[in-house]
N, C-alpha and C positions, 0 to 999 in steps of 0.2 A: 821101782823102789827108790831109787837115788834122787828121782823127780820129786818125788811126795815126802822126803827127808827133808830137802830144799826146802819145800814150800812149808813142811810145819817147825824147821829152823828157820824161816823168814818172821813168822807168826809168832815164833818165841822170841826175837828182837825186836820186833815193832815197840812195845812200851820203853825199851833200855834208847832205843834211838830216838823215840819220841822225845824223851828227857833230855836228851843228850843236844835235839837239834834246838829244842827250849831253851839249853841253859849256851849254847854256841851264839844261836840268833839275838839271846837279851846281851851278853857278854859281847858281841860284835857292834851292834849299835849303839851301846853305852861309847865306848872308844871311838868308835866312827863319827858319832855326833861328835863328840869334843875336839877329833882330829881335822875335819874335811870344814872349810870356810863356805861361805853363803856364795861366792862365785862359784864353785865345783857344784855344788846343787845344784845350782842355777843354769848350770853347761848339761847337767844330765839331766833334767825336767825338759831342757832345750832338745836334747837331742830323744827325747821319749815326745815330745808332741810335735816335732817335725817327723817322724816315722809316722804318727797317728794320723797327723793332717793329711800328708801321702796317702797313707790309705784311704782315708775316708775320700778324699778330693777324687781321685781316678776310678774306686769307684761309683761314685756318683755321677761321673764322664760315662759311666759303662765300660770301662777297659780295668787290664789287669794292674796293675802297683809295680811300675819298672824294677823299684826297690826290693820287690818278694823276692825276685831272682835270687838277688845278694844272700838274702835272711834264707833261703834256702841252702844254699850253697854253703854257707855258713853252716849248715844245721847239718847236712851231708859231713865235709868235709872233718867235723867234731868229729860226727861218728868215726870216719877212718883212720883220723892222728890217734884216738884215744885206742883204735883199735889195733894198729901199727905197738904201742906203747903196753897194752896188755898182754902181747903172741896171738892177738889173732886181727889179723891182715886184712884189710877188703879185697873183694875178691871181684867187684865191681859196684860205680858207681854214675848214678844219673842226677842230674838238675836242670828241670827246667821251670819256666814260669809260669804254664797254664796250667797243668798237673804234678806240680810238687816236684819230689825229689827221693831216689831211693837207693842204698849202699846195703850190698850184701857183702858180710864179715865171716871169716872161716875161723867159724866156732864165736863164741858169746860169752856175754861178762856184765854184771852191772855196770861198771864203769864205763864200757865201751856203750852199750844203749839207753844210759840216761845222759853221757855227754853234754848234749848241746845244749841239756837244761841247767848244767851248771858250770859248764865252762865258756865264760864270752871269748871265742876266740880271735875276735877282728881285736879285741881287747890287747888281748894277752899279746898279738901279733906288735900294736901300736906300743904297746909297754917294752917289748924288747929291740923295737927298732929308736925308742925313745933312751934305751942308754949310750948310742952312740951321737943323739942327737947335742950341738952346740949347746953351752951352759945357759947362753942371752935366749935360747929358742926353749927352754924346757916349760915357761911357764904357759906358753901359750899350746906349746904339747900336751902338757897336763888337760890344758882345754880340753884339745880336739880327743885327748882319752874318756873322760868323764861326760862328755857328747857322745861318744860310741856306747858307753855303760849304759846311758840313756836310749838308745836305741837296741843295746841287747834285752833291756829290759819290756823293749815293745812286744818284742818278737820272743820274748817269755811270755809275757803275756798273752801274746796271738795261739801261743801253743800249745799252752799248758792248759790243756784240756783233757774231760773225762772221756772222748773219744781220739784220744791218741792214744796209739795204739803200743808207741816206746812203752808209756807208764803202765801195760797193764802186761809186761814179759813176765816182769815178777811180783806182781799185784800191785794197786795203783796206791795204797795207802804205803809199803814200805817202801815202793821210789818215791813218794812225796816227802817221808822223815828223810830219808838217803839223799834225795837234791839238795834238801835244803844243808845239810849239813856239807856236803862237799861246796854248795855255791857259796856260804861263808866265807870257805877255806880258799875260795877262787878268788873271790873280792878280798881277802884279806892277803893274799897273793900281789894282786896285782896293786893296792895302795899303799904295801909295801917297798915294791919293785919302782913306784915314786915317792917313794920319802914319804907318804902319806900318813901311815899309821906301821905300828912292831907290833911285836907278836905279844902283847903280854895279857891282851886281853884270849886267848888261848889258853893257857893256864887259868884266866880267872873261869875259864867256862868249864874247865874240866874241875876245877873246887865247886863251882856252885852245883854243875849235876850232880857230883858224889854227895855234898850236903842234900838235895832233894831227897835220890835215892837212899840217904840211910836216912831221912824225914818219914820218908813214903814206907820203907820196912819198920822202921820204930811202930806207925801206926796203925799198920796193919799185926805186930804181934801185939799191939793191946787191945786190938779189937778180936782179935781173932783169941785172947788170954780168958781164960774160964773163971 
């Protein structure tokens, strides 16, 4: 009984999150564009087709992508900080490079098993070892940050697929509004944590949902008015 409440309070948020991740996602890259310069691009376009090229290059060698390792490990270890952070612990974990990677947690949470798709954590690691970094070394940290956002987003991309198995714990449509809306909060996180961008495009996103949804009720009671 508690399973099947879950899953048809899941199904009753899907539309409210959908809007929700609509009006986060336009309201983040409004800001984003006008905060982030053509070099930060240009380090994270960098750092997304040197992961691609990797791949592609050693598979076509016939050998595995030394690099999976990392992007595994990565994808592992997500799951156990976030799980550490919710009350439920892993209770073991594996990574290797010819067959993936696998972290059993005592007891479960969305947070904890959609992790690694919306938290870059080699990111998040490079952003807080970069506030104790030297004032003359920040900008070229900044680089080598927005090069790694570039390659987490390889390895989003490598994942985020309809047979993974994370996205379909708690069906694959309400972790797909639920990533995307935590992975805003992630990148807006961490462009804050460099001086990149503030939070006021946050607010503008929770005004523009509210204006959609009482858009979206206005017309539905005149359509639905006799």
């Amino acid at each position: 009984m508690p399973r099947l409440l879950g899953t048809a309070l899941r199904w009753f948020l899907i539309p409210f999150l959908a809007l929700l991740a609509w009006a986060m996602a336009g309201a983040f890259l409004d800001s984003a564009r006008g905060a982030l310069s053509a070099g930060s691009l240009l380090w994270c376009g960098s750092g997304f087709l040197f992961r691609a090229a990797s791949h592609l290059l050693w598979r076509r060698l016939g050998r595995d992508d030394p690099f999976g390792f990392i992007d595994t490990l990565e994808h592992e270890l997500t799951h156990a900080l976030m799980g550490y952070l919710t009350f439920c612990p892993p209770v073991s974990l594996s990574a290797t490079l010819k067959s993936g990677g696998e972290v059993e947690l005592k007891g479960t949470n969305p947070l904890a098993v959609l992790a690694p798709y919306f938290l870059p954590l080699w990111c998040l690691l490079a952003a807080l070892l970069g506030l104790a970094v030297k004032s003359g070394l920040q900008g070229a940290w900044s680089h080598g940050l927005f090069f790694l956002l570039g390659w987490f987003a390889w390895r989003l991309c490598l994942e985020y697929r309809w047979r993974q198995t994370d996205l379909h714990a708690y069906g694959f449509i309400f972790s797909t509004f639920a990533v995307a809306i935590l992975l805003c909060l992630s990148l807006g996180l961490l462009l804050w944590m460099r001086g990149a961008l503030g939070w006021a495009w946050l607010p503008a996103a929770g005004r523009r949902s509210w204006g959609e949804l009482h858009a979206l009720w206005t017309r539905i009671g005149r359509n639905g008015a006799p």
